[in-house]
mmCIF file as gemmi writes it, N, C-alpha and C atoms, coordinates in Angstrom:
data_model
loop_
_atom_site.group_PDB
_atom_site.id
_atom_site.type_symbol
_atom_site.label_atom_id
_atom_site.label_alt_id
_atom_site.label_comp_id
_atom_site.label_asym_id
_atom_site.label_entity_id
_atom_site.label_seq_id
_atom_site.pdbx_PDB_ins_code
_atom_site.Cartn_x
_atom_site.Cartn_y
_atom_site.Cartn_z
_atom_site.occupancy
_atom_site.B_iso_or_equiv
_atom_site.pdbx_formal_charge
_atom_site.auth_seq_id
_atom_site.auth_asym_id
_atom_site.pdbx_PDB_model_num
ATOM 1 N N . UNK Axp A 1 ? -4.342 -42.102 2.397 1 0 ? 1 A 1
ATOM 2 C CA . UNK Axp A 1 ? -3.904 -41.815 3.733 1 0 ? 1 A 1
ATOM 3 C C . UNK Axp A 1 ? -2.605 -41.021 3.722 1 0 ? 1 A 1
ATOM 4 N N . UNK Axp A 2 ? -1.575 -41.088 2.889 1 0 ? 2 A 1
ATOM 5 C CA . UNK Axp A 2 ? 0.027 -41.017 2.996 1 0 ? 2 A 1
ATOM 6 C C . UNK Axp A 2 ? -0.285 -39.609 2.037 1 0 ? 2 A 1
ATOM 7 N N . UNK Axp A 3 ? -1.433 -39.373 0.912 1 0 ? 3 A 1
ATOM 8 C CA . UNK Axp A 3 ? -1.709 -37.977 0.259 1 0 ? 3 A 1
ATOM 9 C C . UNK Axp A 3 ? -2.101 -36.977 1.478 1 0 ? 3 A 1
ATOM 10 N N . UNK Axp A 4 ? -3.16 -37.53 2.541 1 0 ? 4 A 1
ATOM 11 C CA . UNK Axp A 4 ? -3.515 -36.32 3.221 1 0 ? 4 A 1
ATOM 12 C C . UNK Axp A 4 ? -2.522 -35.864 4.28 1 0 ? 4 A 1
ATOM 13 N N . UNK Axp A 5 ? -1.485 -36.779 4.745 1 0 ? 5 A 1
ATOM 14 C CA . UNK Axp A 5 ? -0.312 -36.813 5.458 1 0 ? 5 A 1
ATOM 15 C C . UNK Axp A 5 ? 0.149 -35.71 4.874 1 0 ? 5 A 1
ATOM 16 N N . UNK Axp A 6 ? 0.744 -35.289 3.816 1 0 ? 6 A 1
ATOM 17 C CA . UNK Axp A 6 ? 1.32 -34.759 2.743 1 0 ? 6 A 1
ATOM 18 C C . UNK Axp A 6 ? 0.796 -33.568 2.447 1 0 ? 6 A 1
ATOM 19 N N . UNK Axp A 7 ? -0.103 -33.541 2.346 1 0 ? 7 A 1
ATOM 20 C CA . UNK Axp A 7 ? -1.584 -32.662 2.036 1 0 ? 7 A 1
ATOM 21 C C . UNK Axp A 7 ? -0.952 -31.323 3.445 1 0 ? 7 A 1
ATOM 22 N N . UNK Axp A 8 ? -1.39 -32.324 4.646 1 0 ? 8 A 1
ATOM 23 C CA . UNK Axp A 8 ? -1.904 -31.233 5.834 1 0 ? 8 A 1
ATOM 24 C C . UNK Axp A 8 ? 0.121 -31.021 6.274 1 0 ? 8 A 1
ATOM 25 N N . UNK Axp A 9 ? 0.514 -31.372 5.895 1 0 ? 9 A 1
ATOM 26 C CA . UNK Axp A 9 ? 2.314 -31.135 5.439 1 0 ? 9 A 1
ATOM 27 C C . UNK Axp A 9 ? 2.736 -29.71 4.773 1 0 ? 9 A 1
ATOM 28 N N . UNK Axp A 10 ? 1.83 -29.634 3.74 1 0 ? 10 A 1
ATOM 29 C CA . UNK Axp A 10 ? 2.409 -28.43 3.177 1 0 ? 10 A 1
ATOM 30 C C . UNK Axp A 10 ? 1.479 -27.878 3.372 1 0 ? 10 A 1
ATOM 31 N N . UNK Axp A 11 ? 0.177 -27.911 3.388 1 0 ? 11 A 1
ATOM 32 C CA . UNK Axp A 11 ? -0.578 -26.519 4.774 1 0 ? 11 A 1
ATOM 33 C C . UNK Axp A 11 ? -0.044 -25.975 5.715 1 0 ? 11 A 1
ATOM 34 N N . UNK Axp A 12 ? 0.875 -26.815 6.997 1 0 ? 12 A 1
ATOM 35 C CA . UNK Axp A 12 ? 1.329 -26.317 7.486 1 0 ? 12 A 1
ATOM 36 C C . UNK Axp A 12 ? 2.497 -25.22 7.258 1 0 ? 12 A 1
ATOM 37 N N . UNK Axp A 13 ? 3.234 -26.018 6.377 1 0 ? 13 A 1
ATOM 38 C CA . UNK Axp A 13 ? 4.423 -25.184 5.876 1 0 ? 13 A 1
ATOM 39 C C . UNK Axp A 13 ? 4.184 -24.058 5.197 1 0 ? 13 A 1
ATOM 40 N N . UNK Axp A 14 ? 2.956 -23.937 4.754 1 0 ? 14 A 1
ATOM 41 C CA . UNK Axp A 14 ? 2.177 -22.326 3.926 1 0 ? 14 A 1
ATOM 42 C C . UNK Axp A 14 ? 1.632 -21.574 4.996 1 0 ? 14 A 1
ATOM 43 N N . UNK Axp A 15 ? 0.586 -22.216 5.849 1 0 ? 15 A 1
ATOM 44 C CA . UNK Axp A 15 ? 0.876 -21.271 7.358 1 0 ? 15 A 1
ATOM 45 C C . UNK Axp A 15 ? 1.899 -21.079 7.734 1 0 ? 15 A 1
ATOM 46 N N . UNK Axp A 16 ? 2.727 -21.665 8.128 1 0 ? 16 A 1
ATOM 47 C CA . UNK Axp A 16 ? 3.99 -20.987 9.093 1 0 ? 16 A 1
ATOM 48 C C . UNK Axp A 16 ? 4.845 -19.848 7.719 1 0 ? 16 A 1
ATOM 49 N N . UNK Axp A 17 ? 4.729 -20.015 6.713 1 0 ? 17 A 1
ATOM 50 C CA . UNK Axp A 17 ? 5.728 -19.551 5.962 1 0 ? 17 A 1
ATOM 51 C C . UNK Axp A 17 ? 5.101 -17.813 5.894 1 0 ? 17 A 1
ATOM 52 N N . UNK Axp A 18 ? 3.617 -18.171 5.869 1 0 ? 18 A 1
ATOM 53 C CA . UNK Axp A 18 ? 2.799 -16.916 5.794 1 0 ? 18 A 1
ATOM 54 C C . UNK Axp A 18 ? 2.585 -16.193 7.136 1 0 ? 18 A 1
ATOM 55 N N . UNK Axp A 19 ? 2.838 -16.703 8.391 1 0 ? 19 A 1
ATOM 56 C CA . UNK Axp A 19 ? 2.804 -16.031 9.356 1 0 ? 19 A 1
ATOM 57 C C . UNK Axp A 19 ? 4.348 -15.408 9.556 1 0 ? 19 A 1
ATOM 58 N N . UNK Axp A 20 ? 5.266 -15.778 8.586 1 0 ? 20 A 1
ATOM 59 C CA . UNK Axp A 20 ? 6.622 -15.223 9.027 1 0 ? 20 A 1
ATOM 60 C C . UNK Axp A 20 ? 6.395 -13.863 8.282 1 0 ? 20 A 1
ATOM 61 N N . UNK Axp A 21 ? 5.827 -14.101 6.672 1 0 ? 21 A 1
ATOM 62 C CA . UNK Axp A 21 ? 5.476 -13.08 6.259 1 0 ? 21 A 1
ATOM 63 C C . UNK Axp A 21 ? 5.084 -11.931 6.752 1 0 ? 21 A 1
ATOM 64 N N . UNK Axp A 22 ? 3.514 -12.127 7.14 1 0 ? 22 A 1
ATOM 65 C CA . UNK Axp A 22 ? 3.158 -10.971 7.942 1 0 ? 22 A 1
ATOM 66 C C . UNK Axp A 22 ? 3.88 -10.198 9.187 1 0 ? 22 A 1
ATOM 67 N N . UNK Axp A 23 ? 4.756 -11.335 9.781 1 0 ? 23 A 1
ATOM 68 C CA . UNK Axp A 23 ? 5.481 -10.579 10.947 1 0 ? 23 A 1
ATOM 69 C C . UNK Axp A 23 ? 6.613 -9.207 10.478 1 0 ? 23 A 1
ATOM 70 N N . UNK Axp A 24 ? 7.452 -10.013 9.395 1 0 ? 24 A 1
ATOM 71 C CA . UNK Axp A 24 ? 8.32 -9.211 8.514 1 0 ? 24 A 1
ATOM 72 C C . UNK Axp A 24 ? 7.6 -7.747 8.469 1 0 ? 24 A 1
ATOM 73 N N . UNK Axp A 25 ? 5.94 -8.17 7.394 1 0 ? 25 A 1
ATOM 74 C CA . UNK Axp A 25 ? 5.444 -6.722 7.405 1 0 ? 25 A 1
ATOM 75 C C . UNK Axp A 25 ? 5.139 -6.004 8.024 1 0 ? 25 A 1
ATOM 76 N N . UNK Axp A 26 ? 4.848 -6.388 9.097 1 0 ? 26 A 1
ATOM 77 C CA . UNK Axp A 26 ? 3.587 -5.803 10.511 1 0 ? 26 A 1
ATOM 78 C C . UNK Axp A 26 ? 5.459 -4.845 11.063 1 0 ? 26 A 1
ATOM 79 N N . UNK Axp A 27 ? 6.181 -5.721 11.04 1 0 ? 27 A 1
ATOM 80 C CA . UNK Axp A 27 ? 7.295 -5.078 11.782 1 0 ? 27 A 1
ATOM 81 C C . UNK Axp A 27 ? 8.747 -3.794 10.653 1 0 ? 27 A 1
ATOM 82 N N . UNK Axp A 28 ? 8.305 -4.313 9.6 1 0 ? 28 A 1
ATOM 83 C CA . UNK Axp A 28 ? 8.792 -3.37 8.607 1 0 ? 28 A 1
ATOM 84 C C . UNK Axp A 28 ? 7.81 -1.562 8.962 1 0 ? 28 A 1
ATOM 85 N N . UNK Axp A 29 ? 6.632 -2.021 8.594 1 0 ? 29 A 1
ATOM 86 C CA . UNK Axp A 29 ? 5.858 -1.162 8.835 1 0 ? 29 A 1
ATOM 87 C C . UNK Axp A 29 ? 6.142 -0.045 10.061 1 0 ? 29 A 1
ATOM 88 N N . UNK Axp A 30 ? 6.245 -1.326 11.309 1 0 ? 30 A 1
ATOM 89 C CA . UNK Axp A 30 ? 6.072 -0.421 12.322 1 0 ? 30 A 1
ATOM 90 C C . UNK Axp A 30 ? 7.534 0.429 12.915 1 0 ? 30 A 1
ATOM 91 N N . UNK Axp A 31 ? 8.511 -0.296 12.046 1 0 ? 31 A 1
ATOM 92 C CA . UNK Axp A 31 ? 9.608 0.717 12.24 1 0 ? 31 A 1
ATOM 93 C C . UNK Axp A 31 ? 9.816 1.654 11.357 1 0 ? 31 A 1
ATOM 94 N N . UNK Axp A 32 ? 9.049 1.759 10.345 1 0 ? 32 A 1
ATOM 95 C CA . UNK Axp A 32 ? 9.107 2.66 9.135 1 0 ? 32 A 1
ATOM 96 C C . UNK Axp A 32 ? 8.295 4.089 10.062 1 0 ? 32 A 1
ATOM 97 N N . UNK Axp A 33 ? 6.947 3.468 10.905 1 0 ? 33 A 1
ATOM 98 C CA . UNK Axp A 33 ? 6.319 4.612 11.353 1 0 ? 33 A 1
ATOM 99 C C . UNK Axp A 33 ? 6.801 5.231 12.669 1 0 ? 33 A 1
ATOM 100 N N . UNK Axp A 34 ? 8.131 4.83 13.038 1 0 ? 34 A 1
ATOM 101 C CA . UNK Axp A 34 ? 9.036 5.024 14.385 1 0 ? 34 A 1
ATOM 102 C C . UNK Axp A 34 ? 9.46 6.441 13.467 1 0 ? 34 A 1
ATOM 103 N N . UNK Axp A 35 ? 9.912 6.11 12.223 1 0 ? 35 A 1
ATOM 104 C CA . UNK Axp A 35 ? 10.997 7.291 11.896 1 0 ? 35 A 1
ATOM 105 C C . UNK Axp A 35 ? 9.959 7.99 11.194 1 0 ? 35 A 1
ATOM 106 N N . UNK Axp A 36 ? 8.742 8.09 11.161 1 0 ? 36 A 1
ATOM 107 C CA . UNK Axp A 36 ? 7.922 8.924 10.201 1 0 ? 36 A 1
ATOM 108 C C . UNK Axp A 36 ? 7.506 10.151 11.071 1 0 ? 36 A 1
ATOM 109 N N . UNK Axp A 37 ? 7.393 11.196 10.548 1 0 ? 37 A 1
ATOM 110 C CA . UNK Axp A 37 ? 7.264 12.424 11.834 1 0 ? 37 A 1
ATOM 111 C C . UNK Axp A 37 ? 5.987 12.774 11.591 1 0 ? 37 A 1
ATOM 112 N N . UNK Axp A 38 ? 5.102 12.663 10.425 1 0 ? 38 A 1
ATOM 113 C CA . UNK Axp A 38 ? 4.1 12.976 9.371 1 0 ? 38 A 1
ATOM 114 C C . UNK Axp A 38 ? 3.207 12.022 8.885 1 0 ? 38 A 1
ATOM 115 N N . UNK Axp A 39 ? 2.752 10.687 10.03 1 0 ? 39 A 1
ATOM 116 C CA . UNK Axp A 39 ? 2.184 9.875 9.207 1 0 ? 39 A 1
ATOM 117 C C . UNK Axp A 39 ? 0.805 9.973 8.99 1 0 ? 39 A 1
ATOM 118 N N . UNK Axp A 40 ? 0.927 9.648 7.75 1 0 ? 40 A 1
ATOM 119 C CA . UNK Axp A 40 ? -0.872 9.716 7.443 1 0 ? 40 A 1
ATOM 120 C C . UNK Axp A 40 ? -1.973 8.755 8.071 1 0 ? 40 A 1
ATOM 121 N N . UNK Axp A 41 ? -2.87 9.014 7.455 1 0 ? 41 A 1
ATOM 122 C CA . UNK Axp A 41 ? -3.719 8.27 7.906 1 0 ? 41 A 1
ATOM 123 C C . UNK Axp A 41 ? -4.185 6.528 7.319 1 0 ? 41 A 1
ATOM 124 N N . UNK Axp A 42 ? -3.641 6.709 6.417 1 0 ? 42 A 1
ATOM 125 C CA . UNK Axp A 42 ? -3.639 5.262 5.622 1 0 ? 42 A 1
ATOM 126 C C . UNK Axp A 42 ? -2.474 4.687 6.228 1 0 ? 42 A 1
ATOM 127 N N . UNK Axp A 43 ? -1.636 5.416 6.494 1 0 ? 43 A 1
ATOM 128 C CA . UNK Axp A 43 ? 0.023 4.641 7.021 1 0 ? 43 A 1
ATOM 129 C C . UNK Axp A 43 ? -0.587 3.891 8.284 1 0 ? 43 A 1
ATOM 130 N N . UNK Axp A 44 ? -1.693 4.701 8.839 1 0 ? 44 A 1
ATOM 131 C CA . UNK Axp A 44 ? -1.954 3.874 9.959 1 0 ? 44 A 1
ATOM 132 C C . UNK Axp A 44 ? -3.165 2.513 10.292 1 0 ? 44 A 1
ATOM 133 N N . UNK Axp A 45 ? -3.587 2.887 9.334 1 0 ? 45 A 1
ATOM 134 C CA . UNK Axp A 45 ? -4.259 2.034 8.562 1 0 ? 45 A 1
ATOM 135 C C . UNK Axp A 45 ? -4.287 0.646 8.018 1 0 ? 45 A 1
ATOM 136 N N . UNK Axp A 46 ? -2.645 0.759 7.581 1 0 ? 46 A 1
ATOM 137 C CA . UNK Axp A 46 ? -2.019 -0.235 7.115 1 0 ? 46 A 1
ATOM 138 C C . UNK Axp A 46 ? -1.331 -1.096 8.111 1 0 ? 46 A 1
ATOM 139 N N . UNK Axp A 47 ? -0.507 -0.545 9.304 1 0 ? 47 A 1
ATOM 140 C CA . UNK Axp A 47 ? -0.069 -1.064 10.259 1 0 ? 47 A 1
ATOM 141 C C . UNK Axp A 47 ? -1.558 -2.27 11.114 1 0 ? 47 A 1
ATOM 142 N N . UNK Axp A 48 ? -2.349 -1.302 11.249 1 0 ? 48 A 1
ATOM 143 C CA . UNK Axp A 48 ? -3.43 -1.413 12.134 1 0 ? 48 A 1
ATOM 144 C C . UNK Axp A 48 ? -3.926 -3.536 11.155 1 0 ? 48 A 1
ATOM 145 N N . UNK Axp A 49 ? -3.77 -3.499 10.25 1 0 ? 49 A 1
ATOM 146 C CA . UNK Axp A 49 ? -4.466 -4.445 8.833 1 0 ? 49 A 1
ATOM 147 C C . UNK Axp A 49 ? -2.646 -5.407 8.883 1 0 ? 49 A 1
ATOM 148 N N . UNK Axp A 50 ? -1.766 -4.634 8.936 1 0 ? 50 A 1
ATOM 149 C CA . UNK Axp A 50 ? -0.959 -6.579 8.986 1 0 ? 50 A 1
ATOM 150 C C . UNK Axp A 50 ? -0.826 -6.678 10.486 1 0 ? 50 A 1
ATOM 151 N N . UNK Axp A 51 ? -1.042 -5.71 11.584 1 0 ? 51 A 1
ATOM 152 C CA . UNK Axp A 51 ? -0.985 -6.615 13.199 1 0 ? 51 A 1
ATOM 153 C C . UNK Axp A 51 ? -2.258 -7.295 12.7 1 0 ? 51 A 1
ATOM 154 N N . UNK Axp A 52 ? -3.319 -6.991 12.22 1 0 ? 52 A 1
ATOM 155 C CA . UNK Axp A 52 ? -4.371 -8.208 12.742 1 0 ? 52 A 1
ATOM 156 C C . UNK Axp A 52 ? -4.323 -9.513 11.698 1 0 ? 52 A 1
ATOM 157 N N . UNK Axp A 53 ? -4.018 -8.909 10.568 1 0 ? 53 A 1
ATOM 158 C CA . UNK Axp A 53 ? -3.737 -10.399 9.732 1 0 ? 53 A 1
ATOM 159 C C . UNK Axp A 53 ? -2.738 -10.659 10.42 1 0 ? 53 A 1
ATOM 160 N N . UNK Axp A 54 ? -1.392 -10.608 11.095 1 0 ? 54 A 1
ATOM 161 C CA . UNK Axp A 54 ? -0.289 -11.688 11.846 1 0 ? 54 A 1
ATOM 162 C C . UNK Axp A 54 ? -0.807 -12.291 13.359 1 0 ? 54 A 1
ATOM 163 N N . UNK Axp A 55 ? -1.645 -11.518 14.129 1 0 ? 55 A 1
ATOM 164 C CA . UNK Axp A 55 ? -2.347 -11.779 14.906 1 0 ? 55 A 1
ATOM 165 C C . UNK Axp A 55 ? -3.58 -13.163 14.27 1 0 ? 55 A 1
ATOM 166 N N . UNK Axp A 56 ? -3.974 -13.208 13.816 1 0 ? 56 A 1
ATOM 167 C CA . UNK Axp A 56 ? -5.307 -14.007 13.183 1 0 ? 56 A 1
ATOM 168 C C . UNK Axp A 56 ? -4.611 -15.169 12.502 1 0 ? 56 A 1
ATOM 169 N N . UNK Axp A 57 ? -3.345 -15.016 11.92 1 0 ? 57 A 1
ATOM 170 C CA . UNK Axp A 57 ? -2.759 -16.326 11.277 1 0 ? 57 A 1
ATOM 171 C C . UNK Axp A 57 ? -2.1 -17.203 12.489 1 0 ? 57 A 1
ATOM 172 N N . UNK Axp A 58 ? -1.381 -16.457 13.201 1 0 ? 58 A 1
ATOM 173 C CA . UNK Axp A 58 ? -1.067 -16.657 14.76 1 0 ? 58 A 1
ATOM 174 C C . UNK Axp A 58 ? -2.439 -17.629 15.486 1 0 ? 58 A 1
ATOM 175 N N . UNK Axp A 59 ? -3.264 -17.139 15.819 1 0 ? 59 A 1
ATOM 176 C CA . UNK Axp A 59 ? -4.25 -17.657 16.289 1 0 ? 59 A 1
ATOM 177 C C . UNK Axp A 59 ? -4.832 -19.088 15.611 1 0 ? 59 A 1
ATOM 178 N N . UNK Axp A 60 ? -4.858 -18.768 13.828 1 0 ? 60 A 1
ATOM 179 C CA . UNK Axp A 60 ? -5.01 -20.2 13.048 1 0 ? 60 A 1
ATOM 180 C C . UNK Axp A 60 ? -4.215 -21.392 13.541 1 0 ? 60 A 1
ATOM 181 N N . UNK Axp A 61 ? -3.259 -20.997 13.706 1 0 ? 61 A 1
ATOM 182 C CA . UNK Axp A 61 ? -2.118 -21.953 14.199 1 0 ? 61 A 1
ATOM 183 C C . UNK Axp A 61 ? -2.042 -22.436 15.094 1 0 ? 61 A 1
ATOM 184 N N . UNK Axp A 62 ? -2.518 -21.888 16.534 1 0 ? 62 A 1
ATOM 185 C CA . UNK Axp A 62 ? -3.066 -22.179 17.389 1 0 ? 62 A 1
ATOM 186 C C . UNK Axp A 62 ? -4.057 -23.419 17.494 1 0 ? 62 A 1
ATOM 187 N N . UNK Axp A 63 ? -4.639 -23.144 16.969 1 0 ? 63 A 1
ATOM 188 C CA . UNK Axp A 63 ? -5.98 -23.769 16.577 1 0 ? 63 A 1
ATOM 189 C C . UNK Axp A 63 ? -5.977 -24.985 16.033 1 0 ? 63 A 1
ATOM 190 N N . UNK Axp A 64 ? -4.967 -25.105 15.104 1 0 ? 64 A 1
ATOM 191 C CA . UNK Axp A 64 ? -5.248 -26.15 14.073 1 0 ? 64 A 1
ATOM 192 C C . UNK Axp A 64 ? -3.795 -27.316 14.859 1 0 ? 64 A 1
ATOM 193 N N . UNK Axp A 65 ? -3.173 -26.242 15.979 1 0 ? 65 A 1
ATOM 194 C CA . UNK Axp A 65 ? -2.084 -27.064 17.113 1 0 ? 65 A 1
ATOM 195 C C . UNK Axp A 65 ? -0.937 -27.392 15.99 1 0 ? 65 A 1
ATOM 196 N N . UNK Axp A 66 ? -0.236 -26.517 15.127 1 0 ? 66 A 1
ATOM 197 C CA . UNK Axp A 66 ? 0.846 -26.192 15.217 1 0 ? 66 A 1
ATOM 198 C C . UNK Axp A 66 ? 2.068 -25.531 15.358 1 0 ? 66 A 1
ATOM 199 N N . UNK Axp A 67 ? 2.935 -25.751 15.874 1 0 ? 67 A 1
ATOM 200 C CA . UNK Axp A 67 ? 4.36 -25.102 16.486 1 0 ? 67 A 1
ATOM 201 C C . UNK Axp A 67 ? 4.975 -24.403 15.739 1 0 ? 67 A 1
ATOM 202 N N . UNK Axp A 68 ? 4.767 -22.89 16.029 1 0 ? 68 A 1
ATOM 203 C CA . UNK Axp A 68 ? 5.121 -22.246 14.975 1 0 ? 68 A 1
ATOM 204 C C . UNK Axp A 68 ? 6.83 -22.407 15.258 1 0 ? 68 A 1
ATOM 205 N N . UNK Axp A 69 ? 7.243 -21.789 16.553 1 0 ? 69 A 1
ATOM 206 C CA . UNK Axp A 69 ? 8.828 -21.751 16.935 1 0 ? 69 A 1
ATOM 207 C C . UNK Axp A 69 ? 9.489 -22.277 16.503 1 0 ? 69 A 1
């Protein structure tokens, strides 16, 4: 009982730690392509792939009802 306590403990803490992640990237990214005058097509590509992985981990969290804030 006190393992799965523990268990769904540091799940959470690997979701939330991984949704901070993706935000970092999704938002690194998207100020990198503020100052880009020339972006390619993979640049956009890439933006387009961490909004929806931070979007979708976002939503996990939701789901599984914990507080990311």
């Amino acid at each position: 009982m006190f393992n799965r306590k523990r268990k769904r403990k540091r799940e959470e803490k690997r979701l939330i730690e991984s949704i901070g992640r993706a935000h970092r990237e999704w938002s690194e990214l998207a100020r990198l392509m503020e100052h880009n005058f020339h972006a390619s097509e993979e640049e956009y590509r890439q933006i387009t792939v961490a909004k929806a992985k931070y979007f979708y981990l976002l939503r996990e969290a939701r789901e599984r009802e914990i507080n990311v804030l």
